[in-house]
N, C-alpha and C positions, 0 to 999 in steps of 0.2 A: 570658510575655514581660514584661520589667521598662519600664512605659509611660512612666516618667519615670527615664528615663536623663540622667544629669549629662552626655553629649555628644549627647545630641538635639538643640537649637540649634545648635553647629557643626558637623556633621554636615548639618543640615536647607540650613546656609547653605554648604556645599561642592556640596551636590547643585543647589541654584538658581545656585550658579555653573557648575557643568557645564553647565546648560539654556542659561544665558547665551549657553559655547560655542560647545556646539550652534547654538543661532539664530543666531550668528557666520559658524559656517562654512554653514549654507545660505544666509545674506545671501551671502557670497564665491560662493558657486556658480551662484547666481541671478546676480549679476553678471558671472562669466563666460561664463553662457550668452549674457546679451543681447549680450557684445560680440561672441562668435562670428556669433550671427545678424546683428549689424550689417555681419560680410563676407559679401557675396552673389556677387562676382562671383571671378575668377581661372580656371585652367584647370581640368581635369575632375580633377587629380591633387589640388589646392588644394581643391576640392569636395568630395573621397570623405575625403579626412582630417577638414576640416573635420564632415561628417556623422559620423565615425568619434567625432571626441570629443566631439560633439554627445551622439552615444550613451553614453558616458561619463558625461558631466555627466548624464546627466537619470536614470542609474543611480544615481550618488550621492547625489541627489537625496531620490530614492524610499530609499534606505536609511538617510534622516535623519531621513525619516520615521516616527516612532516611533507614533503615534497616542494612545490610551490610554495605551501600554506603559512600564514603568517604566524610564529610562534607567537610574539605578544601583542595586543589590540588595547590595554587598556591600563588604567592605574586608577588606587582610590586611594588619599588620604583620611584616617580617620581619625576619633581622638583616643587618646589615650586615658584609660583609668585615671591614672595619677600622673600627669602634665609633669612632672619634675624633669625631665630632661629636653627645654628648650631648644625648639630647631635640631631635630635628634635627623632629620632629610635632610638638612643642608639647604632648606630652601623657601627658607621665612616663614613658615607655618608651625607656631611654639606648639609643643606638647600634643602633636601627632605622628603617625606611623603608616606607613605606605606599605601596600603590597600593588605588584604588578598581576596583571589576570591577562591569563593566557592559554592558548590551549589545550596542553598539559602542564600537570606539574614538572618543575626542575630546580635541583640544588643543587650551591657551589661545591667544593672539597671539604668542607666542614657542616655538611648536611642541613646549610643554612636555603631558608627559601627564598630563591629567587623568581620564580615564576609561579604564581598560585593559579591551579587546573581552575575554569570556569565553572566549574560544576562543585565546588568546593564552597560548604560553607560560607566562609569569609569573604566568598566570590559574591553574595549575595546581593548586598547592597549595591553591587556595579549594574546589577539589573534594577533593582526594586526601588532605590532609596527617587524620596521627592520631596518637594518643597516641606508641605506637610507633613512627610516622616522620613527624617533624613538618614534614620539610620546609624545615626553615630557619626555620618561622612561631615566633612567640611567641603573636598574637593574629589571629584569625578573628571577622571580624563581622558580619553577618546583619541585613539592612533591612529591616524589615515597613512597606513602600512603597503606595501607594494614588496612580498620577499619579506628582505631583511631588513628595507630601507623605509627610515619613516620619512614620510611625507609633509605630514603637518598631525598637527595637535588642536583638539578643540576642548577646553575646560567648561565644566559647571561647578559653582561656589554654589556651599550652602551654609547657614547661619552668618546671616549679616555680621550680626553683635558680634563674632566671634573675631571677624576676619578683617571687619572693616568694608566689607564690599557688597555688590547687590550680588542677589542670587538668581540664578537663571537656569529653569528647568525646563529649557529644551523649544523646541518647534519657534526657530528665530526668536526669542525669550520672550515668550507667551509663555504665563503659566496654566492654559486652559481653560481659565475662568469665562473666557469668551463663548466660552463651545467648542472651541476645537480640540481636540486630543492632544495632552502634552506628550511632547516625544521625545526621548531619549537619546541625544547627542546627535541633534538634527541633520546638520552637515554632514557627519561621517555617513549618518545614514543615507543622507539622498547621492552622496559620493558612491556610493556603495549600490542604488538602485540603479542608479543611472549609467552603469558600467553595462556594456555590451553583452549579451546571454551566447553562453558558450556549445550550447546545445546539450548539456547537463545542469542539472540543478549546483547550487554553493550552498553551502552551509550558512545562518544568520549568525553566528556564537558569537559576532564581535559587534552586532548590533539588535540582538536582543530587545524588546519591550516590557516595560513592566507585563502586559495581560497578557503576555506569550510567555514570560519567566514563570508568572504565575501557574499557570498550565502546564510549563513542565517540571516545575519541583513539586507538584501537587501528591498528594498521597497516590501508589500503587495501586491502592485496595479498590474493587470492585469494578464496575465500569464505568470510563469516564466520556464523554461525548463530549468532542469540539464541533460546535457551528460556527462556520467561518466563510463568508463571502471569498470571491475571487480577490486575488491580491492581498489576503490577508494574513498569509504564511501559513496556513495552516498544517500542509506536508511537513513544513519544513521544525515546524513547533514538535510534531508527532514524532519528528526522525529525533530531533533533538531530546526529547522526552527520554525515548528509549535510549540514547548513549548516557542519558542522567541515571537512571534508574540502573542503568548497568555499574554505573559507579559507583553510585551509592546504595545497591546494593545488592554487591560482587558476590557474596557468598548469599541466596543460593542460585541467582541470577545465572550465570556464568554456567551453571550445570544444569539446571530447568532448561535453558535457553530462550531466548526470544525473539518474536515468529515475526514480521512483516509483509502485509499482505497488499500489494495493488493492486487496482485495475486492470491492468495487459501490461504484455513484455514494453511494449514500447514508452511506459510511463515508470517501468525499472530499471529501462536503460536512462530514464530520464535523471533516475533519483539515486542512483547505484554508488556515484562517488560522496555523498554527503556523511554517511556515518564510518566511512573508511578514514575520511577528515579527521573527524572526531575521535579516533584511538578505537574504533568500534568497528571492526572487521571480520567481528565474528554472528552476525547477527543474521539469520535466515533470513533472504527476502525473496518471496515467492506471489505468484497468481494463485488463482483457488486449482486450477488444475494441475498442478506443479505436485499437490498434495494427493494426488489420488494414481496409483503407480501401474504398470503392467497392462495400459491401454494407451491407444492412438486419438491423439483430439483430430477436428478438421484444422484445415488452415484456413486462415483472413483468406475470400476470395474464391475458395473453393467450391464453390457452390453449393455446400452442405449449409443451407438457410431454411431454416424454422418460420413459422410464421410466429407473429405477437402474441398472438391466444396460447401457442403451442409451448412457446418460453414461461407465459403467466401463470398454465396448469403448471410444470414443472416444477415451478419455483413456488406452487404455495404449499404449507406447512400442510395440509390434506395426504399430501403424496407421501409423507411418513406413513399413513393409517394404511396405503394402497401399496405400498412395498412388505410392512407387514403381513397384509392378507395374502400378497402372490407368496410370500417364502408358506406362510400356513398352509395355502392352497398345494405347495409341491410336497408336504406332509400329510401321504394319504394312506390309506389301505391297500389292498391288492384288488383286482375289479374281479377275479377267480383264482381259486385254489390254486396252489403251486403243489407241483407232484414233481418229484427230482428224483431218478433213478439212482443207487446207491447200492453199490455190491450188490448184494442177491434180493434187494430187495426195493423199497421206495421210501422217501421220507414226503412228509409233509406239510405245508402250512397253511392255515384254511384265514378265510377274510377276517373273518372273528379275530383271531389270533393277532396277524398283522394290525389289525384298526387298535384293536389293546397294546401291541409295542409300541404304535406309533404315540397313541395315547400317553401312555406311561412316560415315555419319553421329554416328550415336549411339554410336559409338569415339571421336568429336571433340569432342563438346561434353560438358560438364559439366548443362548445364539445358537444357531439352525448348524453349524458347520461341528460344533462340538457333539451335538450329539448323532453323527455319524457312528461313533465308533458305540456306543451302548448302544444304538440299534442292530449294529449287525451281532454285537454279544447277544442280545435278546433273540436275532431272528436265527442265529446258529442252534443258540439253545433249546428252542423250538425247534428245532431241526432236528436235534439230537433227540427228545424227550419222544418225536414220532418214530424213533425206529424202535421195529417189531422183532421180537423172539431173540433179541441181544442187546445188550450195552455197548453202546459207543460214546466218543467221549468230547465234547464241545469243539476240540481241537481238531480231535480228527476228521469232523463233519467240516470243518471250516476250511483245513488243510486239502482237504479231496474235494469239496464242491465251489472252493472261491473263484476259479476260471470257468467253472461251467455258464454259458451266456444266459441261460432262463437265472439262473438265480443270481448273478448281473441287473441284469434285467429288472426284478423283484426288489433288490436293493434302491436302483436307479430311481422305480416310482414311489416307495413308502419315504426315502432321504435320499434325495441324492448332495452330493456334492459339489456346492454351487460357488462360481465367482461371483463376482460381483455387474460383470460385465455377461454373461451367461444369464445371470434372473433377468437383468433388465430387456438382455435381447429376442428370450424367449417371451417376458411379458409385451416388450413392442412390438413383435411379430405376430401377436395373436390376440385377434379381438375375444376369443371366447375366453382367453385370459385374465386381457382388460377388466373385461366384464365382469369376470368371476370376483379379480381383484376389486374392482371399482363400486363395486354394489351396494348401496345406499352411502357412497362417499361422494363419486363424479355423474357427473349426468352425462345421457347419450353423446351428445354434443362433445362433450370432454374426453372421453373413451376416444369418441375418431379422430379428434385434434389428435393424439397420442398414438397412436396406430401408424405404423411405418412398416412396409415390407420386408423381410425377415431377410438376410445374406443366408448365403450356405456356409461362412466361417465367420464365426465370432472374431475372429482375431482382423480378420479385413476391415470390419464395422469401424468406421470412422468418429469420433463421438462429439459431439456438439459443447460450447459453453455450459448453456444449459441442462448439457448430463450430468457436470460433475457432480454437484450438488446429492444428486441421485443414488451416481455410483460410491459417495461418500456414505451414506446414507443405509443401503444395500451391504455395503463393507462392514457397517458396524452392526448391522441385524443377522450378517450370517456369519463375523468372524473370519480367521482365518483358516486357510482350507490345510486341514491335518495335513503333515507329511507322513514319513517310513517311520511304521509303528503309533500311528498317530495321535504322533507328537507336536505339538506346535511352536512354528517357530517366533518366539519374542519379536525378530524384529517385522513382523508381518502386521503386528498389532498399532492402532492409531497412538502418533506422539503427541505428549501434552506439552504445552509451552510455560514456562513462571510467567511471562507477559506478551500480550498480542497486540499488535499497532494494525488497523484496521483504513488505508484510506480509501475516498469515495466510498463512503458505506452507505450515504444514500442510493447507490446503486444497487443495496446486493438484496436479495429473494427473499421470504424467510425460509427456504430450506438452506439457501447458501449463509445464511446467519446463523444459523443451527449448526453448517458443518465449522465456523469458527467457534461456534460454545463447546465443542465436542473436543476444539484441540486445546482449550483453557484448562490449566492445571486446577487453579484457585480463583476463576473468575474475576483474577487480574488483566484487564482489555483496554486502550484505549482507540476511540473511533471518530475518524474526523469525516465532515465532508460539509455539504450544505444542499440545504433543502431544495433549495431555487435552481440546482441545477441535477436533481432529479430530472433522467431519462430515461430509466427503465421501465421494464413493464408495471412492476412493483414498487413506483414513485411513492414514498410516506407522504402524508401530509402532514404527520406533526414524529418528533424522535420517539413515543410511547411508542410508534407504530414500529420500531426498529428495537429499541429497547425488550421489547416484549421478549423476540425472539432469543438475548443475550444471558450470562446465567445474573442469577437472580438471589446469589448470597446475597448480597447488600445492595442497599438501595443506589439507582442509577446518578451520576452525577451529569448534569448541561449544562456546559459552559461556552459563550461565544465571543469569538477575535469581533471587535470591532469599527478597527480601520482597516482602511486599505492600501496597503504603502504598494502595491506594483504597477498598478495601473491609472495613470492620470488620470485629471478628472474631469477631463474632456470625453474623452470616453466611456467613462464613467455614467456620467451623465444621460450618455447616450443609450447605454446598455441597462442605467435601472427604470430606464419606461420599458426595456423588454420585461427585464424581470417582474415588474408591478401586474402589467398582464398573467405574467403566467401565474406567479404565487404573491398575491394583495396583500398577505398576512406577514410578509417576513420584512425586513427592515435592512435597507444595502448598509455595507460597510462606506465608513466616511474616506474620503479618499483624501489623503495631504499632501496631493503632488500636481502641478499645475505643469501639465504636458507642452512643447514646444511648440507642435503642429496641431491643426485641427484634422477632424475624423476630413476622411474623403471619400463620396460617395460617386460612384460613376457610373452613369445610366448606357448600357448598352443596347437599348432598345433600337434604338437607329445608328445602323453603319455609317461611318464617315462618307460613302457611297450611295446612302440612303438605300443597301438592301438589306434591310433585316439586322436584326441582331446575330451577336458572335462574340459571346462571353466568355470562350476563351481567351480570343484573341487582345479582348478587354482584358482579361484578369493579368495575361501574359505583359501587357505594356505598363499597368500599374505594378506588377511587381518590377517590371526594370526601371521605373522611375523610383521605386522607391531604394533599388541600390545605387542608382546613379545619384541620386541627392544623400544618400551616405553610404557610403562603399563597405563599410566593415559593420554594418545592422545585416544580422542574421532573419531573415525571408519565412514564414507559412503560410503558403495558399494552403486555407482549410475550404476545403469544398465538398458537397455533398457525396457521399460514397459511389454514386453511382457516374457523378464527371470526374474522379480521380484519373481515370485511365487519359480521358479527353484534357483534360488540361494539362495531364502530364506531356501527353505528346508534343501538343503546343509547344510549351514550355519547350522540349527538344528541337523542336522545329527554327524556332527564334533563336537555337545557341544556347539558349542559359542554362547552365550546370543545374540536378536538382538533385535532390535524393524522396525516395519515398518513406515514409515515418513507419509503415508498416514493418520495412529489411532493412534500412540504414536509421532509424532512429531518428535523431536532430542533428547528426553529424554534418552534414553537408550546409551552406550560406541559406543557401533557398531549399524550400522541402515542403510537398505536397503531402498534406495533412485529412484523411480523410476526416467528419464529423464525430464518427463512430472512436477515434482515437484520440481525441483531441483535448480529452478532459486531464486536467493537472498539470498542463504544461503552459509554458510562458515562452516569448518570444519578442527579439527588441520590433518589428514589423508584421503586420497580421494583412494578406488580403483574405479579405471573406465572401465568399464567388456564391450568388444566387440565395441569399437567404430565405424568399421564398420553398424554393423546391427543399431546404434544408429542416423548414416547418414543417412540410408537407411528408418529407420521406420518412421521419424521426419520429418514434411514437409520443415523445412529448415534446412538439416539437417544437415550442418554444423556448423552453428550458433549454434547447440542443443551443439554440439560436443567443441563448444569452453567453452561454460556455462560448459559443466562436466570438463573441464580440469581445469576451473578458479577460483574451491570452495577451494582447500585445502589451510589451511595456513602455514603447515609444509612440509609435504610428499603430493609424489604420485605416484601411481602407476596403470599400463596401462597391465591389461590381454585382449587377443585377440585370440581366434580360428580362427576367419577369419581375409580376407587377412587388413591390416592397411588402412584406406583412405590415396589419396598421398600425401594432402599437411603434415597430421601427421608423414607418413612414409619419406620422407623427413625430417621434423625435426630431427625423431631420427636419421638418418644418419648425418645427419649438427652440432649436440650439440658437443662440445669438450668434451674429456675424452671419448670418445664412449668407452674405454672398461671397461667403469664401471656399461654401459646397463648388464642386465643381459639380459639372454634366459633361460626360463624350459626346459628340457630337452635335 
């Protein structure tokens, strides 16, 4: 990038007059809140408006708040319809018009624009325009921004004829024709990769690609599927999507809401600051169990572990058909006559009767919780119709026997009144249940996978990943449970979302696909992730196998990132002979970044003592070479779940500060990473401790093994006491330069 460009000073003094703006229009806004709050009184109609734009104001407020972030990143020259006013920029380019693109909109005192929002039409061509379709652009300009201070400038000319000069579209001015991927304002970008990982995710908005712009201004409507290899931005395209789509389109977006859903807390503490960035602060971003209320999950670690099989029954789409049949199952008749004593006499309800309520019933209602209340009007009324030698009157039979425990009781087995968390614990507690439930759906085998011994309080039962889905599920088959007078309460009822951001969805069940169709208002979803790093129980082999489960107005769209701008490709390299093993069929992204160092493999097989291996002690000494050779590269030992605890200690032991990913996140330099957490994250140093046992622990567990090799965006480095997996061990035989591998000892 050319550090002393002849329009870096005015350039430097456009963008201190944006800030200027800026601080303009928050003064205007701050002022018009006070006057608001200065009206206190008026009627209740005067009041609820007032707080209405209260809310408002204190919105835009928040979204001028930029912090850090750089207001403007970019400028495009274009041409003008009708050229008549020459050199109208001041800056040799006859008969075009400049807007700056930035990350909100901002106007001077005469509501002129100075800053054009990224997401803004006109913004368009700063992503899209190329050699081949320029777009209207002559010239593209590219800020290497820091705050408020620009740094340097990189341009691309387009139309020769026009300008006088060549045109240069990008990746050291290759137009692509070679094979390689043309890239979109090279330098800023690898300026921008090659910056230090702060232990959150950034926003791309000021270096954007055409196939990632593309993806996010794409139509709303239906579902759209990003495949996207590691390093390919794919999160960051999804997050981005949803701040566009909020933009553009504010009304009914903004009231619908829109839902973001991760993989674990630890990859939303990853992603949490990216669409606050972006003017987008309002936007749900949850786990799947975040969504299902008034129970206890396990904690990482607790010993509340499932076996493979026992996650794979849960999560397939059958367990709908076996939740339906236990709620049918607890809609039964009575096993013998009820006989209730009643002033001077007896009332009665014979099986007959009960088995016809229950009947009639369950013709009527759609959800098992609603028809509580027309059961007990049916079983009172019966109750009434049996008393002898007098008239009594539904109320009053209902009034005088609703505390009696037998007809309690009577109620309890024909309907009772069930949570969600109550059916399931009754169904896992009891095989003659299961069974009842399960019967021509699960086989033997699957019935006792599913079978878990019963707590004496539902409310202790601790509930697994694997339940949510269930308890989602369970929730929408029985409704909400009436309250006083039973009435139900609205917000008890599942919320729909205007659009759903879905990542890692390769990961998820098809019942946990289900409980995201169930919150889709209009079967507006976007879902990102990639095949090849499938490791759950329910790894797809192709998107239909995920698609299936999604709603199904309109037909599915698959679309895929493919470069890979984060991870060198030296590593790169390394990591798609993992991947070719595990899935043949998919195609790595191209990587266009040529890494400093090569991978480092270090055989701990033999102590420097020659007694034995000791891979922690290994892992612990390549992590402190690797801060001692750069002091400010942020640190993850990812290591199999079950040496977390063992390395961590090490790691104490030797002094060096660490944090655990599970309760501190990526906050801390160095941070033990178990495998199980490690999907979506990036990191400037990666050791990857034992990829063996990480094969072997992980139900697909090469897939695991390609995710740990594909986080670092600088280094990495591969300690191993046991023997290497082969398509791994392969690679390091096959990389050129082999004698720059090392070996301990």
């Amino acid at each position: 990038m050319t550090q002393q460009h002849p329009e870096l000073e005015s350039e430097q003094a456009y963008v201190d007059h944006a800030y200027e703006c800026l601080e303009s229009t928050r003064t205007s806004a701050w002022r018009l809140r006070d006057l608001n709050e200065a009206s206190m009184g008026g009627t209740m109609q005067a009041r609820f408006e007032r707080n209405a734009f209260d809310e408002q104001l204190v919105k835009r407020l928040n979204d001028l708040d930029l912090g850090d972030a750089a207001l403007v990143f970019g400028r495009i020259d274009r041409l003008v319809e009708s050229p008549g006013d020459p050199d109208r920029n001041g800056d040799g380019l006859d008969g075009t018009e400049s807007f700056h693109i930035g990350r909100l909109a901002v106007a001077d005192e005469n509501s002129e624009p100075v800053v054009v929002d990224w997401r803004a039409p006109v913004a368009e061509p700063f992503y899209r325009a190329t050699g081949r379709d320029a777009m209207g652009l002559v010239r593209r300009r590219h800020f290497a921004v820091e705050g408020r201070t620009v740094l340097g400038i990189e341009d691309e000319l387009f139309g020769a004829g026009h300008l006088g000069v060549g045109h240069d579209e990008g990746l050291d001015g290759a137009s692509g024709g070679d094979g390689r991927p043309a890239i979109r304002g090279y330098s800023t970008l690898l300026a921008a990769l090659e910056r230090g990982r702060t232990g959150t995710l950034g926003d791309i908005v000021a270096t954007i690609q055409a196939e990632q712009d593309e993806i996010i201004r794409s139509s709303p409507a239906g579902v759209l599927v990003v495949q996207g290899g590691p390093g390919t931005g794919k999160t960051v395209v999804a997050l981005h999507r949803a701040a566009y789509l909020l933009y553009t389109h504010r009304f009914p977006l903004e009231d619908q809401g829109v839902l973001v859903i991760g993989p674990n807390r630890v990859f939303l503490r990853y992603i949490e600051r990216v669409l606050p960035s972006l003017g987008e602060a309002g936007v749900e971003q949850v786990v799947l169990a975040d969504l299902v209320p008034d129970v206890e999950f396990a904690r990482a670690g607790s010993g509340a572990v499932e076996s493979a099989e026992t996650r794979r029954i849960k999560g397939d789409a059958r367990m709908s058909d076996v939740l339906d049949k236990a709620v049918s199952d607890r809609q039964r008749a009575l096993s013998s006559e009820l006989v209730v004593p009643f002033r001077t006499g007896y009332l009665r309800l014979s099986v007959e009767e009960s088995a016809r309520i229950v009947k009639s019933v369950s013709r009527r209602v759609r959800r098992h919780n609603a028809g509580r209340r027309l059961v007990e009007q049916e079983f009172y009324g019966a109750l009434a119709a049996s008393a002898r030698g007098t008239e009594v009157s539904v109320s009053e039979v209902r009034q005088e026997l609703r505390s009696v425990p037998d007809v309690r009781a009577a109620l309890e087995r024909m309907w009772p009144t069930l949570t969600p968390a109550q059916l399931l614990h009754d169904l896992f507690g009891s095989r003659a249940l299961l069974r009842l439930a399960g019967r021509n759906v699960l086989t033997d085998a699957e019935i006792d996978a599913l079978f878990r011994p019963r707590s004496e309080d539902v409310g202790a039962v601790r509930w697994t990943a694997s339940d949510v889905a269930l308890l989602d599920d369970a929730r929408e088959i029985l409704g909400p449970v009436p309250g006083k007078g039973g009435r139900i309460d609205e917000s008890d009822e599942i919320r729909t979302y205007g659009h759903i951001v879905v990542d890692e969805v390769q990961d998820l069940s098809p019942m946990q696909l289900k409980m995201v169709t169930r919150r889709s208002l209009n079967g507006s979803i976007t879902v990102v992730g990639d095949l090849a790093q499938a490791t759950g129980p329910w790894a797809p082999d192709t998107w239909d196998d995920v698609t299936a489960h999604l709603p199904t107005k309109r037909p599915s769209r698959v679309v895929g990132l493919s470069v890979g701008y984060r991870i060198p490709a030296q590593i790169m390299q390394l990591a798609d002979r993992v991947m070719m093993a595990a899935t043949p069929d998919l195609r790595p992204p191209q990587a266009i970044r040529q890494g400093d160092v090569l991978p480092e493999v270090v055989d701990a097989r033999v102590g420097a003592n020659g007694d034995g291996p000791d891979v922690a002690a290994a892992a612990v000494a390549a992590t402190a070479r690797m801060i001692e050779d750069a002091p400010s590269m942020s640190v993850a030992v990812i290591v199999p779940d079950s040496l977390a605890e063992t390395v961590s200690d090490a790691l104490a032991a030797a002094g060096i500060a660490h944090g655990r990913a599970a309760t501190s996140g990526l906050d801390d330099q160095v941070t033990v990473v178990p495998i199980s957490v490690a999907k979506g994250l990036e990191i400037d140093g990666v050791v990857v401790v034992e990829p063996g046992r990480i094969v072997q622990s992980e139900l697909q567990g090469m897939r695991a093994l390609y995710v740990a090799l594909t986080r670092p965006t600088q280094r990495l480095t591969i300690v191993h006491g046991d023997a290497l997996p082969e398509p791994l061990a392969h690679a390091v035989a096959d990389l050129p330069r082999r004698s720059e591998w090392v070996s301990a000892g």
